[in-house]
BATI-697442 format. One record per residue: residue number from 1; residue in three letters; x, z, y of N, C-alpha, C in turn. Coordinates in pm, whole numbers, always signed. Each point is the difference from the previous one (the first is absolute). Example, Ala and Ser with C-alpha at 12.3 -4.5 7.8 and 13.67 -1.06 7.14 Angstrom:
! BATI-697442
resi,resn,nc1,nc3,nc2,cac1,cac3,cac2,cc1,cc3,cc2
1,ALA,+1319,+780,-569,-89,+0,+119,+90,+0,+120
2,SER,-35,-72,+105,+82,+6,+119,-77,+73,+109
! end
This chain:
! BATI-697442
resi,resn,nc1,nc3,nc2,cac1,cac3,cac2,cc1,cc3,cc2
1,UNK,-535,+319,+3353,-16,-18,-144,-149,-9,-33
2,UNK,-82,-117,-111,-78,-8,+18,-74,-36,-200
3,UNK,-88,+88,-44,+6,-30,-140,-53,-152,-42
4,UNK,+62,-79,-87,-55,-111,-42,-87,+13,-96
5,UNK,+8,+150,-75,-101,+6,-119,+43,+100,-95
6,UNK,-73,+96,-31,-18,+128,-26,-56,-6,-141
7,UNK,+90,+51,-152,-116,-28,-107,+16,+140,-70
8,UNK,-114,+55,-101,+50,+89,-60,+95,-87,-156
9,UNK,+86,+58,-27,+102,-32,-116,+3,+111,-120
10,UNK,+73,-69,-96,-22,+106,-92,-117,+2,-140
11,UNK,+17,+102,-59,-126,+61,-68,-143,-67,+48
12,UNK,-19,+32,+95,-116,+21,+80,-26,-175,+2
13,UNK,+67,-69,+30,+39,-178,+2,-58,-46,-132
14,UNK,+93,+48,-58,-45,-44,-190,-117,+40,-51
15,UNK,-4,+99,+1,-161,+54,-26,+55,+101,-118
16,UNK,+156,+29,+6,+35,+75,-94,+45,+185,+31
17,UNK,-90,-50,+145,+29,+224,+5,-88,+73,-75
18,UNK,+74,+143,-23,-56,+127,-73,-54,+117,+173
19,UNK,-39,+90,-70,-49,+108,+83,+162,+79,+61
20,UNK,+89,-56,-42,+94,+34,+66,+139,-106,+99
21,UNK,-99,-115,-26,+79,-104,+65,+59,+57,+182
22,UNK,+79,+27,+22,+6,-52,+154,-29,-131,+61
23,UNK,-15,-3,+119,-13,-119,+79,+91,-125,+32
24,UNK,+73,-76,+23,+140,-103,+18,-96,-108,+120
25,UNK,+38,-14,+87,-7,-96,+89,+96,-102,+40
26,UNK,-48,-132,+0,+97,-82,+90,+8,-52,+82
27,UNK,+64,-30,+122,-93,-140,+103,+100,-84,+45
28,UNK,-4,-88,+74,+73,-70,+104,-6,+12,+147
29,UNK,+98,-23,+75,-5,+28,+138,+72,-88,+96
30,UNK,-59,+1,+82,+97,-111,+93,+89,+114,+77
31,UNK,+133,+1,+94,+69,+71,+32,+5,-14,+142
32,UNK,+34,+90,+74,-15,+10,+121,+96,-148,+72
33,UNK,-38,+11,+101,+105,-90,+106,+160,+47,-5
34,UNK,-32,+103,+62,+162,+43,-5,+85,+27,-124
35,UNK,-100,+62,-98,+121,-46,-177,+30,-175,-1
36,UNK,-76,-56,-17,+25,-153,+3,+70,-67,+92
37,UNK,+6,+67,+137,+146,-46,+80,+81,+91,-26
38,UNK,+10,+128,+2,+122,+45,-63,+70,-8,-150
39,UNK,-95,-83,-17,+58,-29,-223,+9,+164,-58
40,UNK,-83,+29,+27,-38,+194,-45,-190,-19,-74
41,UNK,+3,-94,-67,-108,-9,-68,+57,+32,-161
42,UNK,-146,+101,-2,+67,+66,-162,-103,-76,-70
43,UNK,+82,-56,-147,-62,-49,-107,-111,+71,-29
44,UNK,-21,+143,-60,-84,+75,-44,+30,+141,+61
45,UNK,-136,+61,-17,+9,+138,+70,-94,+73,-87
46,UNK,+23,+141,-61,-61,+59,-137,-22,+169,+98
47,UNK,-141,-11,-56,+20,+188,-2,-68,+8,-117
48,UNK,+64,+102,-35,-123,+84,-137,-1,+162,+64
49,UNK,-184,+16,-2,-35,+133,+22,-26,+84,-98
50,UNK,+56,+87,-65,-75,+104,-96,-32,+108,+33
51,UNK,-144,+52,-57,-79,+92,-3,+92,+137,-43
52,UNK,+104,-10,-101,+66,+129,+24,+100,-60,-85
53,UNK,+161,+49,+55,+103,-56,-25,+33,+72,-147
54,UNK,+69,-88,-32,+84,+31,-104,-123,+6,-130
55,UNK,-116,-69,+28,-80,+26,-113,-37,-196,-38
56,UNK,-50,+14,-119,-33,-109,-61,-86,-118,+111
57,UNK,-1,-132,-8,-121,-48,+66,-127,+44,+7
58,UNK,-71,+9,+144,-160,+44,-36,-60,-87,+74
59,UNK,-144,+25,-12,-80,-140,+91,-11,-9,+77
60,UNK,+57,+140,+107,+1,+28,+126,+166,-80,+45
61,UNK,+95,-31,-74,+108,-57,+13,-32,-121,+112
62,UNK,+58,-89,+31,+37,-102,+44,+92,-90,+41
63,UNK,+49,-140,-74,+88,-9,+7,-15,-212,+100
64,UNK,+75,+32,+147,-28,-83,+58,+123,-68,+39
65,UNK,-15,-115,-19,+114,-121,+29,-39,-141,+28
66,UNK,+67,-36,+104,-4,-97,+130,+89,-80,+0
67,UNK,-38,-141,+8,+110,-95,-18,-35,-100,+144
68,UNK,+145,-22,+91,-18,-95,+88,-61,-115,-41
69,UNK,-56,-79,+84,-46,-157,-20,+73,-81,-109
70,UNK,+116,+12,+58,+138,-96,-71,+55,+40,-125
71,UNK,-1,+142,-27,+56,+24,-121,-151,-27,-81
72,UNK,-76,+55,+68,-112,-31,-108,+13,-130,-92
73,UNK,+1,-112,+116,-5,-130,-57,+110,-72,-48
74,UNK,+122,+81,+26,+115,+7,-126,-12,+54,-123
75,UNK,-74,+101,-17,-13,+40,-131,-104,-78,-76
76,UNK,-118,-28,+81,-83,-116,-62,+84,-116,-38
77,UNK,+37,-35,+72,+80,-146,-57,+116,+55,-94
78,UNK,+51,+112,-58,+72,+15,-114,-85,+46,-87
79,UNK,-137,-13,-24,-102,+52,-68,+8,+189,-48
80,UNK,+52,+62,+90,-8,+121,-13,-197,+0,-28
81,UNK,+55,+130,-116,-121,+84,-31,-101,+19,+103
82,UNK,+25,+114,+76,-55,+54,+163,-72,-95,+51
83,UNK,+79,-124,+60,-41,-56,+74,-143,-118,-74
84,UNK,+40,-40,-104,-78,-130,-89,-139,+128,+6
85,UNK,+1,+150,-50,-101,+59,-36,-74,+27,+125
86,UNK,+41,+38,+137,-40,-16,+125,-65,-74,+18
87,UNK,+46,-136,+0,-72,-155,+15,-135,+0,-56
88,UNK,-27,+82,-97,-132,-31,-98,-89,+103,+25
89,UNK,+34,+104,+89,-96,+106,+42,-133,-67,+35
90,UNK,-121,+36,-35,-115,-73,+30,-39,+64,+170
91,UNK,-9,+152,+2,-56,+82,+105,+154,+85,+67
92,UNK,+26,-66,+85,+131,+64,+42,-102,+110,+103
93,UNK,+92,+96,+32,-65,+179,+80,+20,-86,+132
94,UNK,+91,-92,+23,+29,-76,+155,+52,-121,-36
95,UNK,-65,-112,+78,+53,-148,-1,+24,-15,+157
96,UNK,-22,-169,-17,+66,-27,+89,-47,-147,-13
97,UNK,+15,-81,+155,-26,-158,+0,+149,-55,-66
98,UNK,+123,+36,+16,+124,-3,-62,+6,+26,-148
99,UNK,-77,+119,-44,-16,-25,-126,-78,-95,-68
100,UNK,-111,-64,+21,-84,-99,-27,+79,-120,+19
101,UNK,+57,-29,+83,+144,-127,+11,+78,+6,-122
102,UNK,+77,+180,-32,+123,-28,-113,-74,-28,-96
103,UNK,-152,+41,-95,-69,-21,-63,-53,-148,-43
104,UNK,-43,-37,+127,-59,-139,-16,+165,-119,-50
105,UNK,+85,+33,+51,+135,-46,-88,+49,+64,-86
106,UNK,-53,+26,-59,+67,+75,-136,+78,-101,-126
107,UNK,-53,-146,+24,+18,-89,-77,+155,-16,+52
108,UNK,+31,+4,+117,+118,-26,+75,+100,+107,-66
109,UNK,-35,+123,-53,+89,+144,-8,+29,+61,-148
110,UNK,-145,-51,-70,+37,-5,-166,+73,-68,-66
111,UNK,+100,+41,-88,+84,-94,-86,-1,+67,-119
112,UNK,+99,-108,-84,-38,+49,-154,+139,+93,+35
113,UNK,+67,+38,+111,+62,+136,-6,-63,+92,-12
114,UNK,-120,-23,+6,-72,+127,-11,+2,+98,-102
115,UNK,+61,-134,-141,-20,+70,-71,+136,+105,-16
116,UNK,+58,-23,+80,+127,+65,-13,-8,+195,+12
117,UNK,-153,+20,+31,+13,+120,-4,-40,+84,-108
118,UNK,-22,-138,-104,+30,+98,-132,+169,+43,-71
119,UNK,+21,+1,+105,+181,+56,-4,-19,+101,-8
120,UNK,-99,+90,+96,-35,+125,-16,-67,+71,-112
121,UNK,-61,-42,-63,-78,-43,-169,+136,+45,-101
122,UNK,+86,-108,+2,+129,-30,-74,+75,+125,+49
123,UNK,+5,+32,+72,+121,+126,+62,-86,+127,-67
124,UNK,-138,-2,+28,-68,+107,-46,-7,-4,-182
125,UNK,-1,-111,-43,+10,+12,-166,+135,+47,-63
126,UNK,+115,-34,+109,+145,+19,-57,+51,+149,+41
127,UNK,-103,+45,+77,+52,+151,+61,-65,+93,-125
128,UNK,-134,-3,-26,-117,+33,-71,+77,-12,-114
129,UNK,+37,-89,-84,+11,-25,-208,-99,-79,+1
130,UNK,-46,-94,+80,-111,-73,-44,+9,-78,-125
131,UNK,+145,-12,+10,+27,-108,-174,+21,+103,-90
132,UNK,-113,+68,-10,+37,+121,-131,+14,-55,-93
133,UNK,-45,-93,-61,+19,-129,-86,+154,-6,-80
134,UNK,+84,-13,+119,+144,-43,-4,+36,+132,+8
135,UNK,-43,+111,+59,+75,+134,-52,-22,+60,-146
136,UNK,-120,-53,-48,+30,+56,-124,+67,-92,-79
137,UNK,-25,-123,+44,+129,-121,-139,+149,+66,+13
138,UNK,+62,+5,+143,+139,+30,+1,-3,+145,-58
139,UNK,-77,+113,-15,-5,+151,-92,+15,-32,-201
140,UNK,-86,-77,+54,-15,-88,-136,+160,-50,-57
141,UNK,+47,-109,+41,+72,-27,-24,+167,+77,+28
142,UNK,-5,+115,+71,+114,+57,+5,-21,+128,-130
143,UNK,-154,+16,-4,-11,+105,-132,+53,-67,-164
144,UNK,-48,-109,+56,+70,-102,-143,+98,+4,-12
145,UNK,+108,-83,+101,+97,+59,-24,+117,+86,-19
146,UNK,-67,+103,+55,+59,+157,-27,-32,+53,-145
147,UNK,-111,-60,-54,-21,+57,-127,+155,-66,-123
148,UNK,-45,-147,+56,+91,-122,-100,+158,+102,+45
149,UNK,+1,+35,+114,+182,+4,+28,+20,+115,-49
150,UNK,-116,+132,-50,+35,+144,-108,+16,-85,-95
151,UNK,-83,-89,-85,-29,-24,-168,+146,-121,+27
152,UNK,+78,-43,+56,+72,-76,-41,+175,+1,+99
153,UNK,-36,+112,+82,+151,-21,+50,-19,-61,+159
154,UNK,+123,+49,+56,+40,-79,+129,+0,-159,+23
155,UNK,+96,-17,-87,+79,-114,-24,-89,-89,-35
156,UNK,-105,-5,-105,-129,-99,-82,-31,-99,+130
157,UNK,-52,-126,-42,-15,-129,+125,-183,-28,-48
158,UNK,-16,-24,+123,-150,-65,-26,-28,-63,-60
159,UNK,+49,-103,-36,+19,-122,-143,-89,+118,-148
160,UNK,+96,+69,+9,-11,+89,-152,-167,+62,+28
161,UNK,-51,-3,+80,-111,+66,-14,-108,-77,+72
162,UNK,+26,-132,+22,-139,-138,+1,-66,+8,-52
163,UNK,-40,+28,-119,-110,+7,-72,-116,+77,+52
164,UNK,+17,+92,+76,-61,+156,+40,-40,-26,+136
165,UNK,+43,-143,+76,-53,+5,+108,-150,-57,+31
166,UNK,-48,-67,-103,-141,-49,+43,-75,+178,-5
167,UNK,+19,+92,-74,-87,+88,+30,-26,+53,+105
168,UNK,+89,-28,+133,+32,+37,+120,-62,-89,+144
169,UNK,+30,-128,-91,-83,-157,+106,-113,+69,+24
170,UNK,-15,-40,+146,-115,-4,+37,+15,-87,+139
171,UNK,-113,+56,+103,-6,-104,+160,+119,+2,+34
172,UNK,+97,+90,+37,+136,+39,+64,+129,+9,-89
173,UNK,-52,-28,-121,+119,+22,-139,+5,-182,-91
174,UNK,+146,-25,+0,-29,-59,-98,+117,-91,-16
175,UNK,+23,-77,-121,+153,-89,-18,+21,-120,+58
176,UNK,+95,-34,+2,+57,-140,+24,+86,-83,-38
177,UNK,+49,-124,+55,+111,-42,-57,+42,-110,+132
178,UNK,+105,+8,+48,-10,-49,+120,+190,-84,-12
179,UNK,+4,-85,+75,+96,-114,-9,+141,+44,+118
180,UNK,+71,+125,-93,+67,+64,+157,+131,-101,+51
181,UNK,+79,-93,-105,+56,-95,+2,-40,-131,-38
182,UNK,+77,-127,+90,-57,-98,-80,+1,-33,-155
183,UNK,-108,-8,-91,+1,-2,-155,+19,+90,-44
184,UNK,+19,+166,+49,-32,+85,-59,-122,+117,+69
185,UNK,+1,+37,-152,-146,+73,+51,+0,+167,-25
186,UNK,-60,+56,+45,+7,+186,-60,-143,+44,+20
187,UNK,-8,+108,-56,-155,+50,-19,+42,+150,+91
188,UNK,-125,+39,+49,-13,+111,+106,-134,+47,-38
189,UNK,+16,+114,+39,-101,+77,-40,-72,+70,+211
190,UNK,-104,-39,+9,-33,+18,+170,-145,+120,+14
191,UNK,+54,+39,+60,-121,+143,+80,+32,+33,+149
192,UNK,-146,-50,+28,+7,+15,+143,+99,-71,+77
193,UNK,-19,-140,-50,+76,-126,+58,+173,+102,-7
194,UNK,+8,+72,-80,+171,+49,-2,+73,-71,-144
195,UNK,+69,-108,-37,+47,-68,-133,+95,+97,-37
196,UNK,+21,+8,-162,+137,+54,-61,+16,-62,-58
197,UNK,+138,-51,-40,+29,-88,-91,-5,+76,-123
198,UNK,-48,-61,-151,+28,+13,-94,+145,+43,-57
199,UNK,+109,-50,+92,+108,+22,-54,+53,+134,+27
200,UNK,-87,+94,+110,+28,+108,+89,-35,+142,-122
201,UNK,+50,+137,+47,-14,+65,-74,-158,+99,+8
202,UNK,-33,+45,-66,-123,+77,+5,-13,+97,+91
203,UNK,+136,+48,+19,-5,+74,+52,+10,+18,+167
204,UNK,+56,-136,+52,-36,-87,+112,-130,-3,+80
205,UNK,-59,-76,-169,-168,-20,+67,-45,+117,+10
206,UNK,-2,+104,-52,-2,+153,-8,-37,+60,+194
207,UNK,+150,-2,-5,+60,+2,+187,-72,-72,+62
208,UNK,-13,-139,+9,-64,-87,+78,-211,-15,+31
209,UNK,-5,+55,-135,-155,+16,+61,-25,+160,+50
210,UNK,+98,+99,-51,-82,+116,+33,+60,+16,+171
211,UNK,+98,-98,+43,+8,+64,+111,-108,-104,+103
212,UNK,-55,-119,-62,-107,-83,+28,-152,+70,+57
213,UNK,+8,+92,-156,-112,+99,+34,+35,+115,+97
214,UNK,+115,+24,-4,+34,+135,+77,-48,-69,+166
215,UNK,+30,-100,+51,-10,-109,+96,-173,-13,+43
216,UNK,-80,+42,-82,-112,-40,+61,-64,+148,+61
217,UNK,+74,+107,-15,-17,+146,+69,-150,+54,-36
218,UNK,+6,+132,+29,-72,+92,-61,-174,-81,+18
219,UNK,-7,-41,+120,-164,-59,+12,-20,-84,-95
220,UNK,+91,-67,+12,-23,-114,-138,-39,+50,-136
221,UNK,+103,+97,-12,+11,+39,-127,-153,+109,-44
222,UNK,-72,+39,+131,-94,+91,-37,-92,-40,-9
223,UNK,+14,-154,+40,-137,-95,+59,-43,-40,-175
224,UNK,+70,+17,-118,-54,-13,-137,-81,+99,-20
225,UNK,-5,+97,+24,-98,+107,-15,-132,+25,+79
226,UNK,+2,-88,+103,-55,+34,+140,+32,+119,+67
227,UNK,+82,+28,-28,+55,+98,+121,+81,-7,+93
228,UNK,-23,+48,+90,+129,+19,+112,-17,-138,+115
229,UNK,-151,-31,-9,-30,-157,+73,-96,+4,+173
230,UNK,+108,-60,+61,-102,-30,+131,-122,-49,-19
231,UNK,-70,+38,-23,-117,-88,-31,-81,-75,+154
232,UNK,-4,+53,+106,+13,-33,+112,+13,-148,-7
233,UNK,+169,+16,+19,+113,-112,-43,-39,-135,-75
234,UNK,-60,+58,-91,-30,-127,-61,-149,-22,+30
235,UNK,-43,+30,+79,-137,-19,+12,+9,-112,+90
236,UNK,+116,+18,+90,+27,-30,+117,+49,-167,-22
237,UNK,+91,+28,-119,+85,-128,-55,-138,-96,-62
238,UNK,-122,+41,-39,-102,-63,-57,-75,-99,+70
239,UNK,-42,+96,+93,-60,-48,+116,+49,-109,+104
240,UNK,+139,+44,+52,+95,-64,+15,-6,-167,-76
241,UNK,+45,-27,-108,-48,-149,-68,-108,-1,-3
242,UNK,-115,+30,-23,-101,-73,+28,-43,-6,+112
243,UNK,+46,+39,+130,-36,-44,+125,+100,-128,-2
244,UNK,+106,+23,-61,+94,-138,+28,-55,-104,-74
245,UNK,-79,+8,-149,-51,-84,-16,-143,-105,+42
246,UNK,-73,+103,+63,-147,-91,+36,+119,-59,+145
247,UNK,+33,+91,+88,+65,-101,+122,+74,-146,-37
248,UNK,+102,+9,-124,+35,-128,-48,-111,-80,-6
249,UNK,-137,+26,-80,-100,-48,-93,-79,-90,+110
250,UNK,-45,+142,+106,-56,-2,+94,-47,-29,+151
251,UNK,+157,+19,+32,-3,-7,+182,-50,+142,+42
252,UNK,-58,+106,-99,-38,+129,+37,+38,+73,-83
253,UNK,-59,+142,+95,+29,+123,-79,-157,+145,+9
254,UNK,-29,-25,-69,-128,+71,-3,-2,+174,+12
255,UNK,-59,+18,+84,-40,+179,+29,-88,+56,+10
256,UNK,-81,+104,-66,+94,+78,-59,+22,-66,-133
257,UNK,+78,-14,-113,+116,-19,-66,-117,-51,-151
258,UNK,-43,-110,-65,-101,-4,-73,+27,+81,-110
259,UNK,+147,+11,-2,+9,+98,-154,+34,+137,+29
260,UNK,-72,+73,+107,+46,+127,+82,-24,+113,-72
261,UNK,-79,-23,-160,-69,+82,-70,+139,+2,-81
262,UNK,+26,-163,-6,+176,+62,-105,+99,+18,+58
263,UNK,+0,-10,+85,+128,+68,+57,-2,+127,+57
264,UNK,-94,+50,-8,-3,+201,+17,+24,+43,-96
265,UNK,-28,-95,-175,-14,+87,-108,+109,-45,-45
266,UNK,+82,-61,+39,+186,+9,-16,+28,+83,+91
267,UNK,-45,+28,+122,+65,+67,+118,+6,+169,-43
268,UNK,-174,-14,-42,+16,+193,-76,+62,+22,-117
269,UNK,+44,-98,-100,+78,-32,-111,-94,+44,-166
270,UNK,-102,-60,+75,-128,-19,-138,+74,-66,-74
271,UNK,+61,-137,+1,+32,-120,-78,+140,+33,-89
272,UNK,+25,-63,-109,+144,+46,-60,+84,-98,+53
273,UNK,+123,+70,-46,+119,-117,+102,+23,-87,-66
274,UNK,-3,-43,-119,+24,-135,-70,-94,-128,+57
275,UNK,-174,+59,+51,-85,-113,+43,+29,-10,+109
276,UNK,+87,+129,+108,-34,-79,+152,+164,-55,-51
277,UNK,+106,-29,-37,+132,+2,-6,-32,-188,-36
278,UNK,-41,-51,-119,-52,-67,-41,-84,-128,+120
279,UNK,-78,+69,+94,-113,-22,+49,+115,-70,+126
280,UNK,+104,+101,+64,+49,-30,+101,+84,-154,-28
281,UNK,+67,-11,-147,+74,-79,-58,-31,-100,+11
282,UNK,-152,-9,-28,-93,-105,-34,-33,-75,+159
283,UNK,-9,+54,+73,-20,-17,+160,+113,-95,+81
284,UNK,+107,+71,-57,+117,-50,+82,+21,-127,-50
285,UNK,-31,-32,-153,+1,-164,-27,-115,-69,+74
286,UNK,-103,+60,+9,-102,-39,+25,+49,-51,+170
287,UNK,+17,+57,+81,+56,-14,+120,+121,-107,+12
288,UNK,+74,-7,-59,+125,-84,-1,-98,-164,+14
289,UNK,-65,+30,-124,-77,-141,-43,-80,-64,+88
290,UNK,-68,+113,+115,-132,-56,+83,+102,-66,+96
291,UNK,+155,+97,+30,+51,-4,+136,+62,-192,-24
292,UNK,+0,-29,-115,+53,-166,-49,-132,-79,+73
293,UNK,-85,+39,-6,-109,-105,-7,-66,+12,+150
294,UNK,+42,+137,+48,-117,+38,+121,+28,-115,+119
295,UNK,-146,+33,+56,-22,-133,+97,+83,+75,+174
296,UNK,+22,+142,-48,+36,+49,+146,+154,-66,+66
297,UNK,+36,-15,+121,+85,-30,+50,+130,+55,-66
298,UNK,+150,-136,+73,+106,+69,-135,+48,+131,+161
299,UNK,+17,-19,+123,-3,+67,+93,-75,+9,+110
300,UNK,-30,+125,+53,-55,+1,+97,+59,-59,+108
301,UNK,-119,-78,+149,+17,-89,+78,+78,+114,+99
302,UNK,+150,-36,+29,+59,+85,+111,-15,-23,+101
303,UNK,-44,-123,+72,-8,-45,+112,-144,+66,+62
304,UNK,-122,+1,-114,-93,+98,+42,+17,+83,+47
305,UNK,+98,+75,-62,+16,+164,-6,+56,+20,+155
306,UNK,+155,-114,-25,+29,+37,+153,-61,+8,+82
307,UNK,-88,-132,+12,-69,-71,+142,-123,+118,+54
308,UNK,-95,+101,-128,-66,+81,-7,+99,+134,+80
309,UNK,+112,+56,-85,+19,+93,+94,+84,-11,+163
310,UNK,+65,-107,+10,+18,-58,+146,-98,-10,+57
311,UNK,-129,-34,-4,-73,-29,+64,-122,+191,+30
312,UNK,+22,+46,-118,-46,+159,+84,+87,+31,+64
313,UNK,+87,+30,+7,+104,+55,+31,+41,-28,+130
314,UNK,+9,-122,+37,+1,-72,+112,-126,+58,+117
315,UNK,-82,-54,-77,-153,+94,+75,-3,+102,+13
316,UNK,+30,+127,-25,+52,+117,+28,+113,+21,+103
317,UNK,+130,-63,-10,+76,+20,+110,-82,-51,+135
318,UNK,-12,-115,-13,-97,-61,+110,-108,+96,+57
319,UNK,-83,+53,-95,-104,+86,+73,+56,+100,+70
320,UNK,+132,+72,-48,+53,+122,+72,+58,-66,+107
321,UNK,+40,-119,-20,+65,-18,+138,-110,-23,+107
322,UNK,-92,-67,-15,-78,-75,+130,-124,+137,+29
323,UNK,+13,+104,-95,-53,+117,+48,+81,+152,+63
324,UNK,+154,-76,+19,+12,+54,+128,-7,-26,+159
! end
């Protein structure tokens, strides 16, 4: 087993550690002779050391993980996070003439899948309440109509109380009139892309948004106050798109991190959650839009990839053999 390239990861990468960051390492490795004829080559191999168990991260921590040749350059070519941020290490702790090869093709390994790892972004905004936005319209609108369904009854229909809904419109709120048969038409009243028909009872829409809101769970719901927030998390989700965006923009990814000053002061949770919530929102269009236009490949070249790890791999069995 032999390292292809050794980087520090992490905090320390971004330029976004504190005095209590631990360490995260990653590398690549080529695999022995005998895993590769016995098909006993492991994708990845992880240790994490801590300074004393059962206690918080400290800087004495370390957290180290190793990816074969091949998975490496499987995850590159699905534009995993890890691997695209690897690629851009300026001062790796260990290289390699193999690493200077996967490098110098990088054009071959980037795609606008790359941007696909703002999935992780998106997973992190929908875990988080990042659309606090839409948690308070659907509170909004189930408080409305809980008020309308005391002052008027079960039974009362949305129709009877149209008048009262522009005070409620807003980004996520607002009416319609939509063509549900041919030549006929009905008006709906919509929050949070959820329609009620006008003809429905108040007390319906009542049910239907508060269990909307009940649906976006306690983070969500605390994330209006700023409380109860990974801030981490979303530091992570920040950073995250805008590395996906200069790589669309770019062909790179810059380190340590140019906005490393803002993304600690979301990370320690200086910032309120409406600007980074907002900020992340603003990103992910922003990203969609570059990923239309970007000049990067629509897939990475597989035949590279193969012909690259057949060909170590090969050289390795070979050396063990003709050195017995």
């Amino acid at each position: 087993m032999s390292t292809v390239v050794r980087v520090e990861f992490g905090s320390h990468l971004y330029g976004t550690n504190t005095p209590t960051s631990d360490h995260d390492y990653k590398s690549v490795y080529v695999p022995g002779a005998s895993d590769i004829l016995l098909q006993r080559v492991q994708g990845s191999l992880g240790e994490k050391i801590k300074s004393f168990e059962g206690v918080k991260n400290a800087p004495e921590d370390t957290d180290d993980e190793t990816y074969s040749l091949q998975r490496y350059l499987d995850l590159l070519s699905e534009g995993q996070t890890v691997a695209v941020d690897m690629l851009f290490v300026s001062s790796p702790l260990i290289s390699s003439a193999l690493w200077d090869e996967i490098r110098a093709n990088k054009d071959l390994l980037l795609t606008k899948r790359s941007a696909a790892f703002v999935g992780y972004c998106r997973k992190q905004a929908s875990k988080y309440g990042i659309k606090g936005s839409r948690v308070a319209a659907a509170k909004e609108a189930m408080d409305f109509f809980t008020s309308q369904c005391d002052r008027l009854g079960t039974t009362a229909k949305l129709h009877e109380i149209a008048d009262l809904f522009p005070s409620i419109s807003g980004e996520y709120t607002k009416t319609m009139e939509l063509e549900t048969t041919k030549g006929n038409h009905e008006h709906f009243f919509e929050c949070c892309n959820r329609k009620v028909s006008f003809g429905n009872t108040i007390k319906a829409a009542r049910d239907i948004f508060s269990r909307i809101y009940d649906n976006y769970g306690t983070r969500a719901k605390l994330a209006q106050t700023n409380e109860g927030i990974d801030w981490k998390a979303l530091s992570h989700a920040v950073r995250v798109a805008n590395e996906a965006l200069e790589l669309l923009e770019t062909a790179n990814v810059t380190f340590p991190l140019p906005n490393a000053a803002h993304i600690l002061e979301i990370k320690l949770g200086h910032l309120s959650y409406d600007d980074v919530a907002n900020e992340i929102e603003g990103l992910l269009i922003d990203v969609e839009k570059a990923s239309e236009i970007s000049s990067l490949r629509e897939v990475a070249d597989r035949d590279f990839i193969d012909s690259l790890v057949y060909r170590v791999y090969r050289d390795v069995v070979l050396e063990a053999h003709n050195g017995k």
